[in-house]
C-alpha positions in Angstrom: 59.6 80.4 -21.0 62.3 78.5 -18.7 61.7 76.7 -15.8 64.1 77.9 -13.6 64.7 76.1 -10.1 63.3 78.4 -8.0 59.6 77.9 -9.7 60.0 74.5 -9.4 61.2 75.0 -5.8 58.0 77.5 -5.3 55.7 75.1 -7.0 56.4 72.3 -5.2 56.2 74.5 -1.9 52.8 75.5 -3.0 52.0 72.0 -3.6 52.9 71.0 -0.2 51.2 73.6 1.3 47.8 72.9 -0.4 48.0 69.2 0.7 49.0 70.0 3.8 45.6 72.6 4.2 43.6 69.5 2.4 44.6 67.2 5.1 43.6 69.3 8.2 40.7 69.9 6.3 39.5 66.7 6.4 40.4 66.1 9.9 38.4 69.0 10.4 35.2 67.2 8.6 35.8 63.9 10.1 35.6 65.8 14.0 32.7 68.2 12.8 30.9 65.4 11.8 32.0 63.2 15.4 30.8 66.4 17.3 27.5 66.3 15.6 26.8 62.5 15.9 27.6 62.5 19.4 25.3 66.0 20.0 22.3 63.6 18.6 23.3 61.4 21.5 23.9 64.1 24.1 20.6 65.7 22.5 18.4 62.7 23.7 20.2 61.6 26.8 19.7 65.4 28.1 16.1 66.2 27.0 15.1 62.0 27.3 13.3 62.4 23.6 14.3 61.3 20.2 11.3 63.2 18.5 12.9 65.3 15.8 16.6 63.5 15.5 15.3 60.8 12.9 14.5 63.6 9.8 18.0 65.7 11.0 19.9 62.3 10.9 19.0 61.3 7.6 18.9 64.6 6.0 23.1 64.8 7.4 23.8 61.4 6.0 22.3 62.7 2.7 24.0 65.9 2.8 27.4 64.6 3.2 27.3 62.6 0.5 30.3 61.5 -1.8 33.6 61.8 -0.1 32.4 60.5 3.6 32.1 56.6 4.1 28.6 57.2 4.6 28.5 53.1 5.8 30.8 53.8 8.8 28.3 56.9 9.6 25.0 54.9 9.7 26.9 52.0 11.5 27.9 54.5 14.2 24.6 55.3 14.2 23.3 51.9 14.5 25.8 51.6 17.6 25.4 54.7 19.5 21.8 56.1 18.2 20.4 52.4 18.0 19.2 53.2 14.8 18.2 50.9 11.8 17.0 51.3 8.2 13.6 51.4 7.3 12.3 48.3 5.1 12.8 50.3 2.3 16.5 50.8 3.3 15.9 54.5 2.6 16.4 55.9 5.8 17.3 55.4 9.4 14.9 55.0 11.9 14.9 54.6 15.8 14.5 50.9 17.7 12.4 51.1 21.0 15.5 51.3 23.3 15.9 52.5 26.8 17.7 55.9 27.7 19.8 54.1 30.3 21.2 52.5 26.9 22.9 55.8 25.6 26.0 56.1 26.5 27.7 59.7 25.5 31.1 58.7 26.3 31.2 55.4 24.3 29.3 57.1 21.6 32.1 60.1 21.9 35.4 57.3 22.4 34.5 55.5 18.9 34.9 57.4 16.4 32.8 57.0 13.0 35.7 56.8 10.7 37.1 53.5 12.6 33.8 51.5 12.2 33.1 50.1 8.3 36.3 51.1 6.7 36.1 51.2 2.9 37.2 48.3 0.9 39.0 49.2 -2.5 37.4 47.4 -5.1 39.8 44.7 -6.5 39.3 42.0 -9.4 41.8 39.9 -11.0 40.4 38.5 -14.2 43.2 35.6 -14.3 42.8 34.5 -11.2 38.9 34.5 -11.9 38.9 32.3 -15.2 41.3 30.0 -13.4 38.9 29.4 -10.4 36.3 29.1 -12.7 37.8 26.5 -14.9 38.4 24.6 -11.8 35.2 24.5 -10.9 34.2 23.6 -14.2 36.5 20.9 -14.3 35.3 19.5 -10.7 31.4 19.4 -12.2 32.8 17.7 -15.6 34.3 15.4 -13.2 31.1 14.9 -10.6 29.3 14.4 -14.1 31.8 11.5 -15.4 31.7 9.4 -12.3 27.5 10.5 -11.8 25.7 11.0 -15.4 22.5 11.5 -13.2 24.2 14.8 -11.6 23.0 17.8 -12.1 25.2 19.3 -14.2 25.0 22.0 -16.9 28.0 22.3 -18.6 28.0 23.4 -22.5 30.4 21.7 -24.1 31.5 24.7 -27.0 31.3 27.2 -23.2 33.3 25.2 -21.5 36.2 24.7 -24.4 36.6 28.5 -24.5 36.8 28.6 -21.0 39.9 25.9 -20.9 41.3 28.1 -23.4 41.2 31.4 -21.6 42.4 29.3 -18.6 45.4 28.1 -20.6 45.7 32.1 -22.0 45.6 33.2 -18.4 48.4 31.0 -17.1 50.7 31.4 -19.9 53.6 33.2 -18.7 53.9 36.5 -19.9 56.7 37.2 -22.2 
């Protein structure tokens, strides 16, 4: 079969079309899930009761799961529903707060994708034996000046770890 240019013109129109659907998608999701977090606070502002939020809280953080930064939802909640975890760290529960403290339009101004953003994980292994091996060398050399200093540093451990350190800075051809 040949590729002709008008499928790959028609693909990559497809393409753009399904990102483009994807992306107000998740707007959508992000203000659904705005509107309901700032219902909880309209909820008990208007009725001046929390009993009952607690359990329909927790159960939407659990529901939304993977794909929402679930730590920038629970801190919103800890801002605007004064809310904490439990000492198990399992769930969120309410602080002994004031109504006057709820305030709808702060809680509906900040949204809960601005607080906690996610950090991508990132490790460089050079950089890490390097440090390391400085370190190492700063005890070695708190040890030569102080025998007494309490130091552990194992002699064959730390002459592999000078020669990953002189691995990790070699340049690379």
């Amino acid at each position: 079969m040949t590729i002709t240019t008008e499928m790959k013109n028609a693909s990559l129109a497809k393409l753009k079309e399904d990102i483009n659907i994807a992306i107000q998608s998740a707007n959508t999701m992000r203000e659904k899930v705005q509107h309901a977090l700032v219902g909880c606070v309209s909820h008990w502002k208007l009725t001046g009761s929390n009993s009952g939020l607690a359990p329909i809280i927790n159960e939407f953080i659990k529901e939304l799961g993977q794909g929402v930064n679930l730590k920038a939802v629970k801190a919103w909640c800890e801002k605007h529903l004064h809310m904490v975890e439990d000492a198990e760290g399992k769930r969120l529960i309410f602080k002994a707060v004031e109504l006057s403290e709820l305030n709808t339009k702060a809680a509906n101004e900040e949204k809960w994708w601005s607080l906690k953003p996610q950090q991508v994980f990132s490790f460089d292994l050079k950089t890490a034996i390097i440090a390391l091996e400085k370190k190492a060398k700063k005890a070695q050399d708190a040890l030569d000046k102080d025998p007494d200093a309490d130091v552990q540093l194992d002699p064959a451990i730390y002459a592999k770890l000078m020669e990953l350190s002189n691995l990790a800075t070699e340049p690379q051809h």
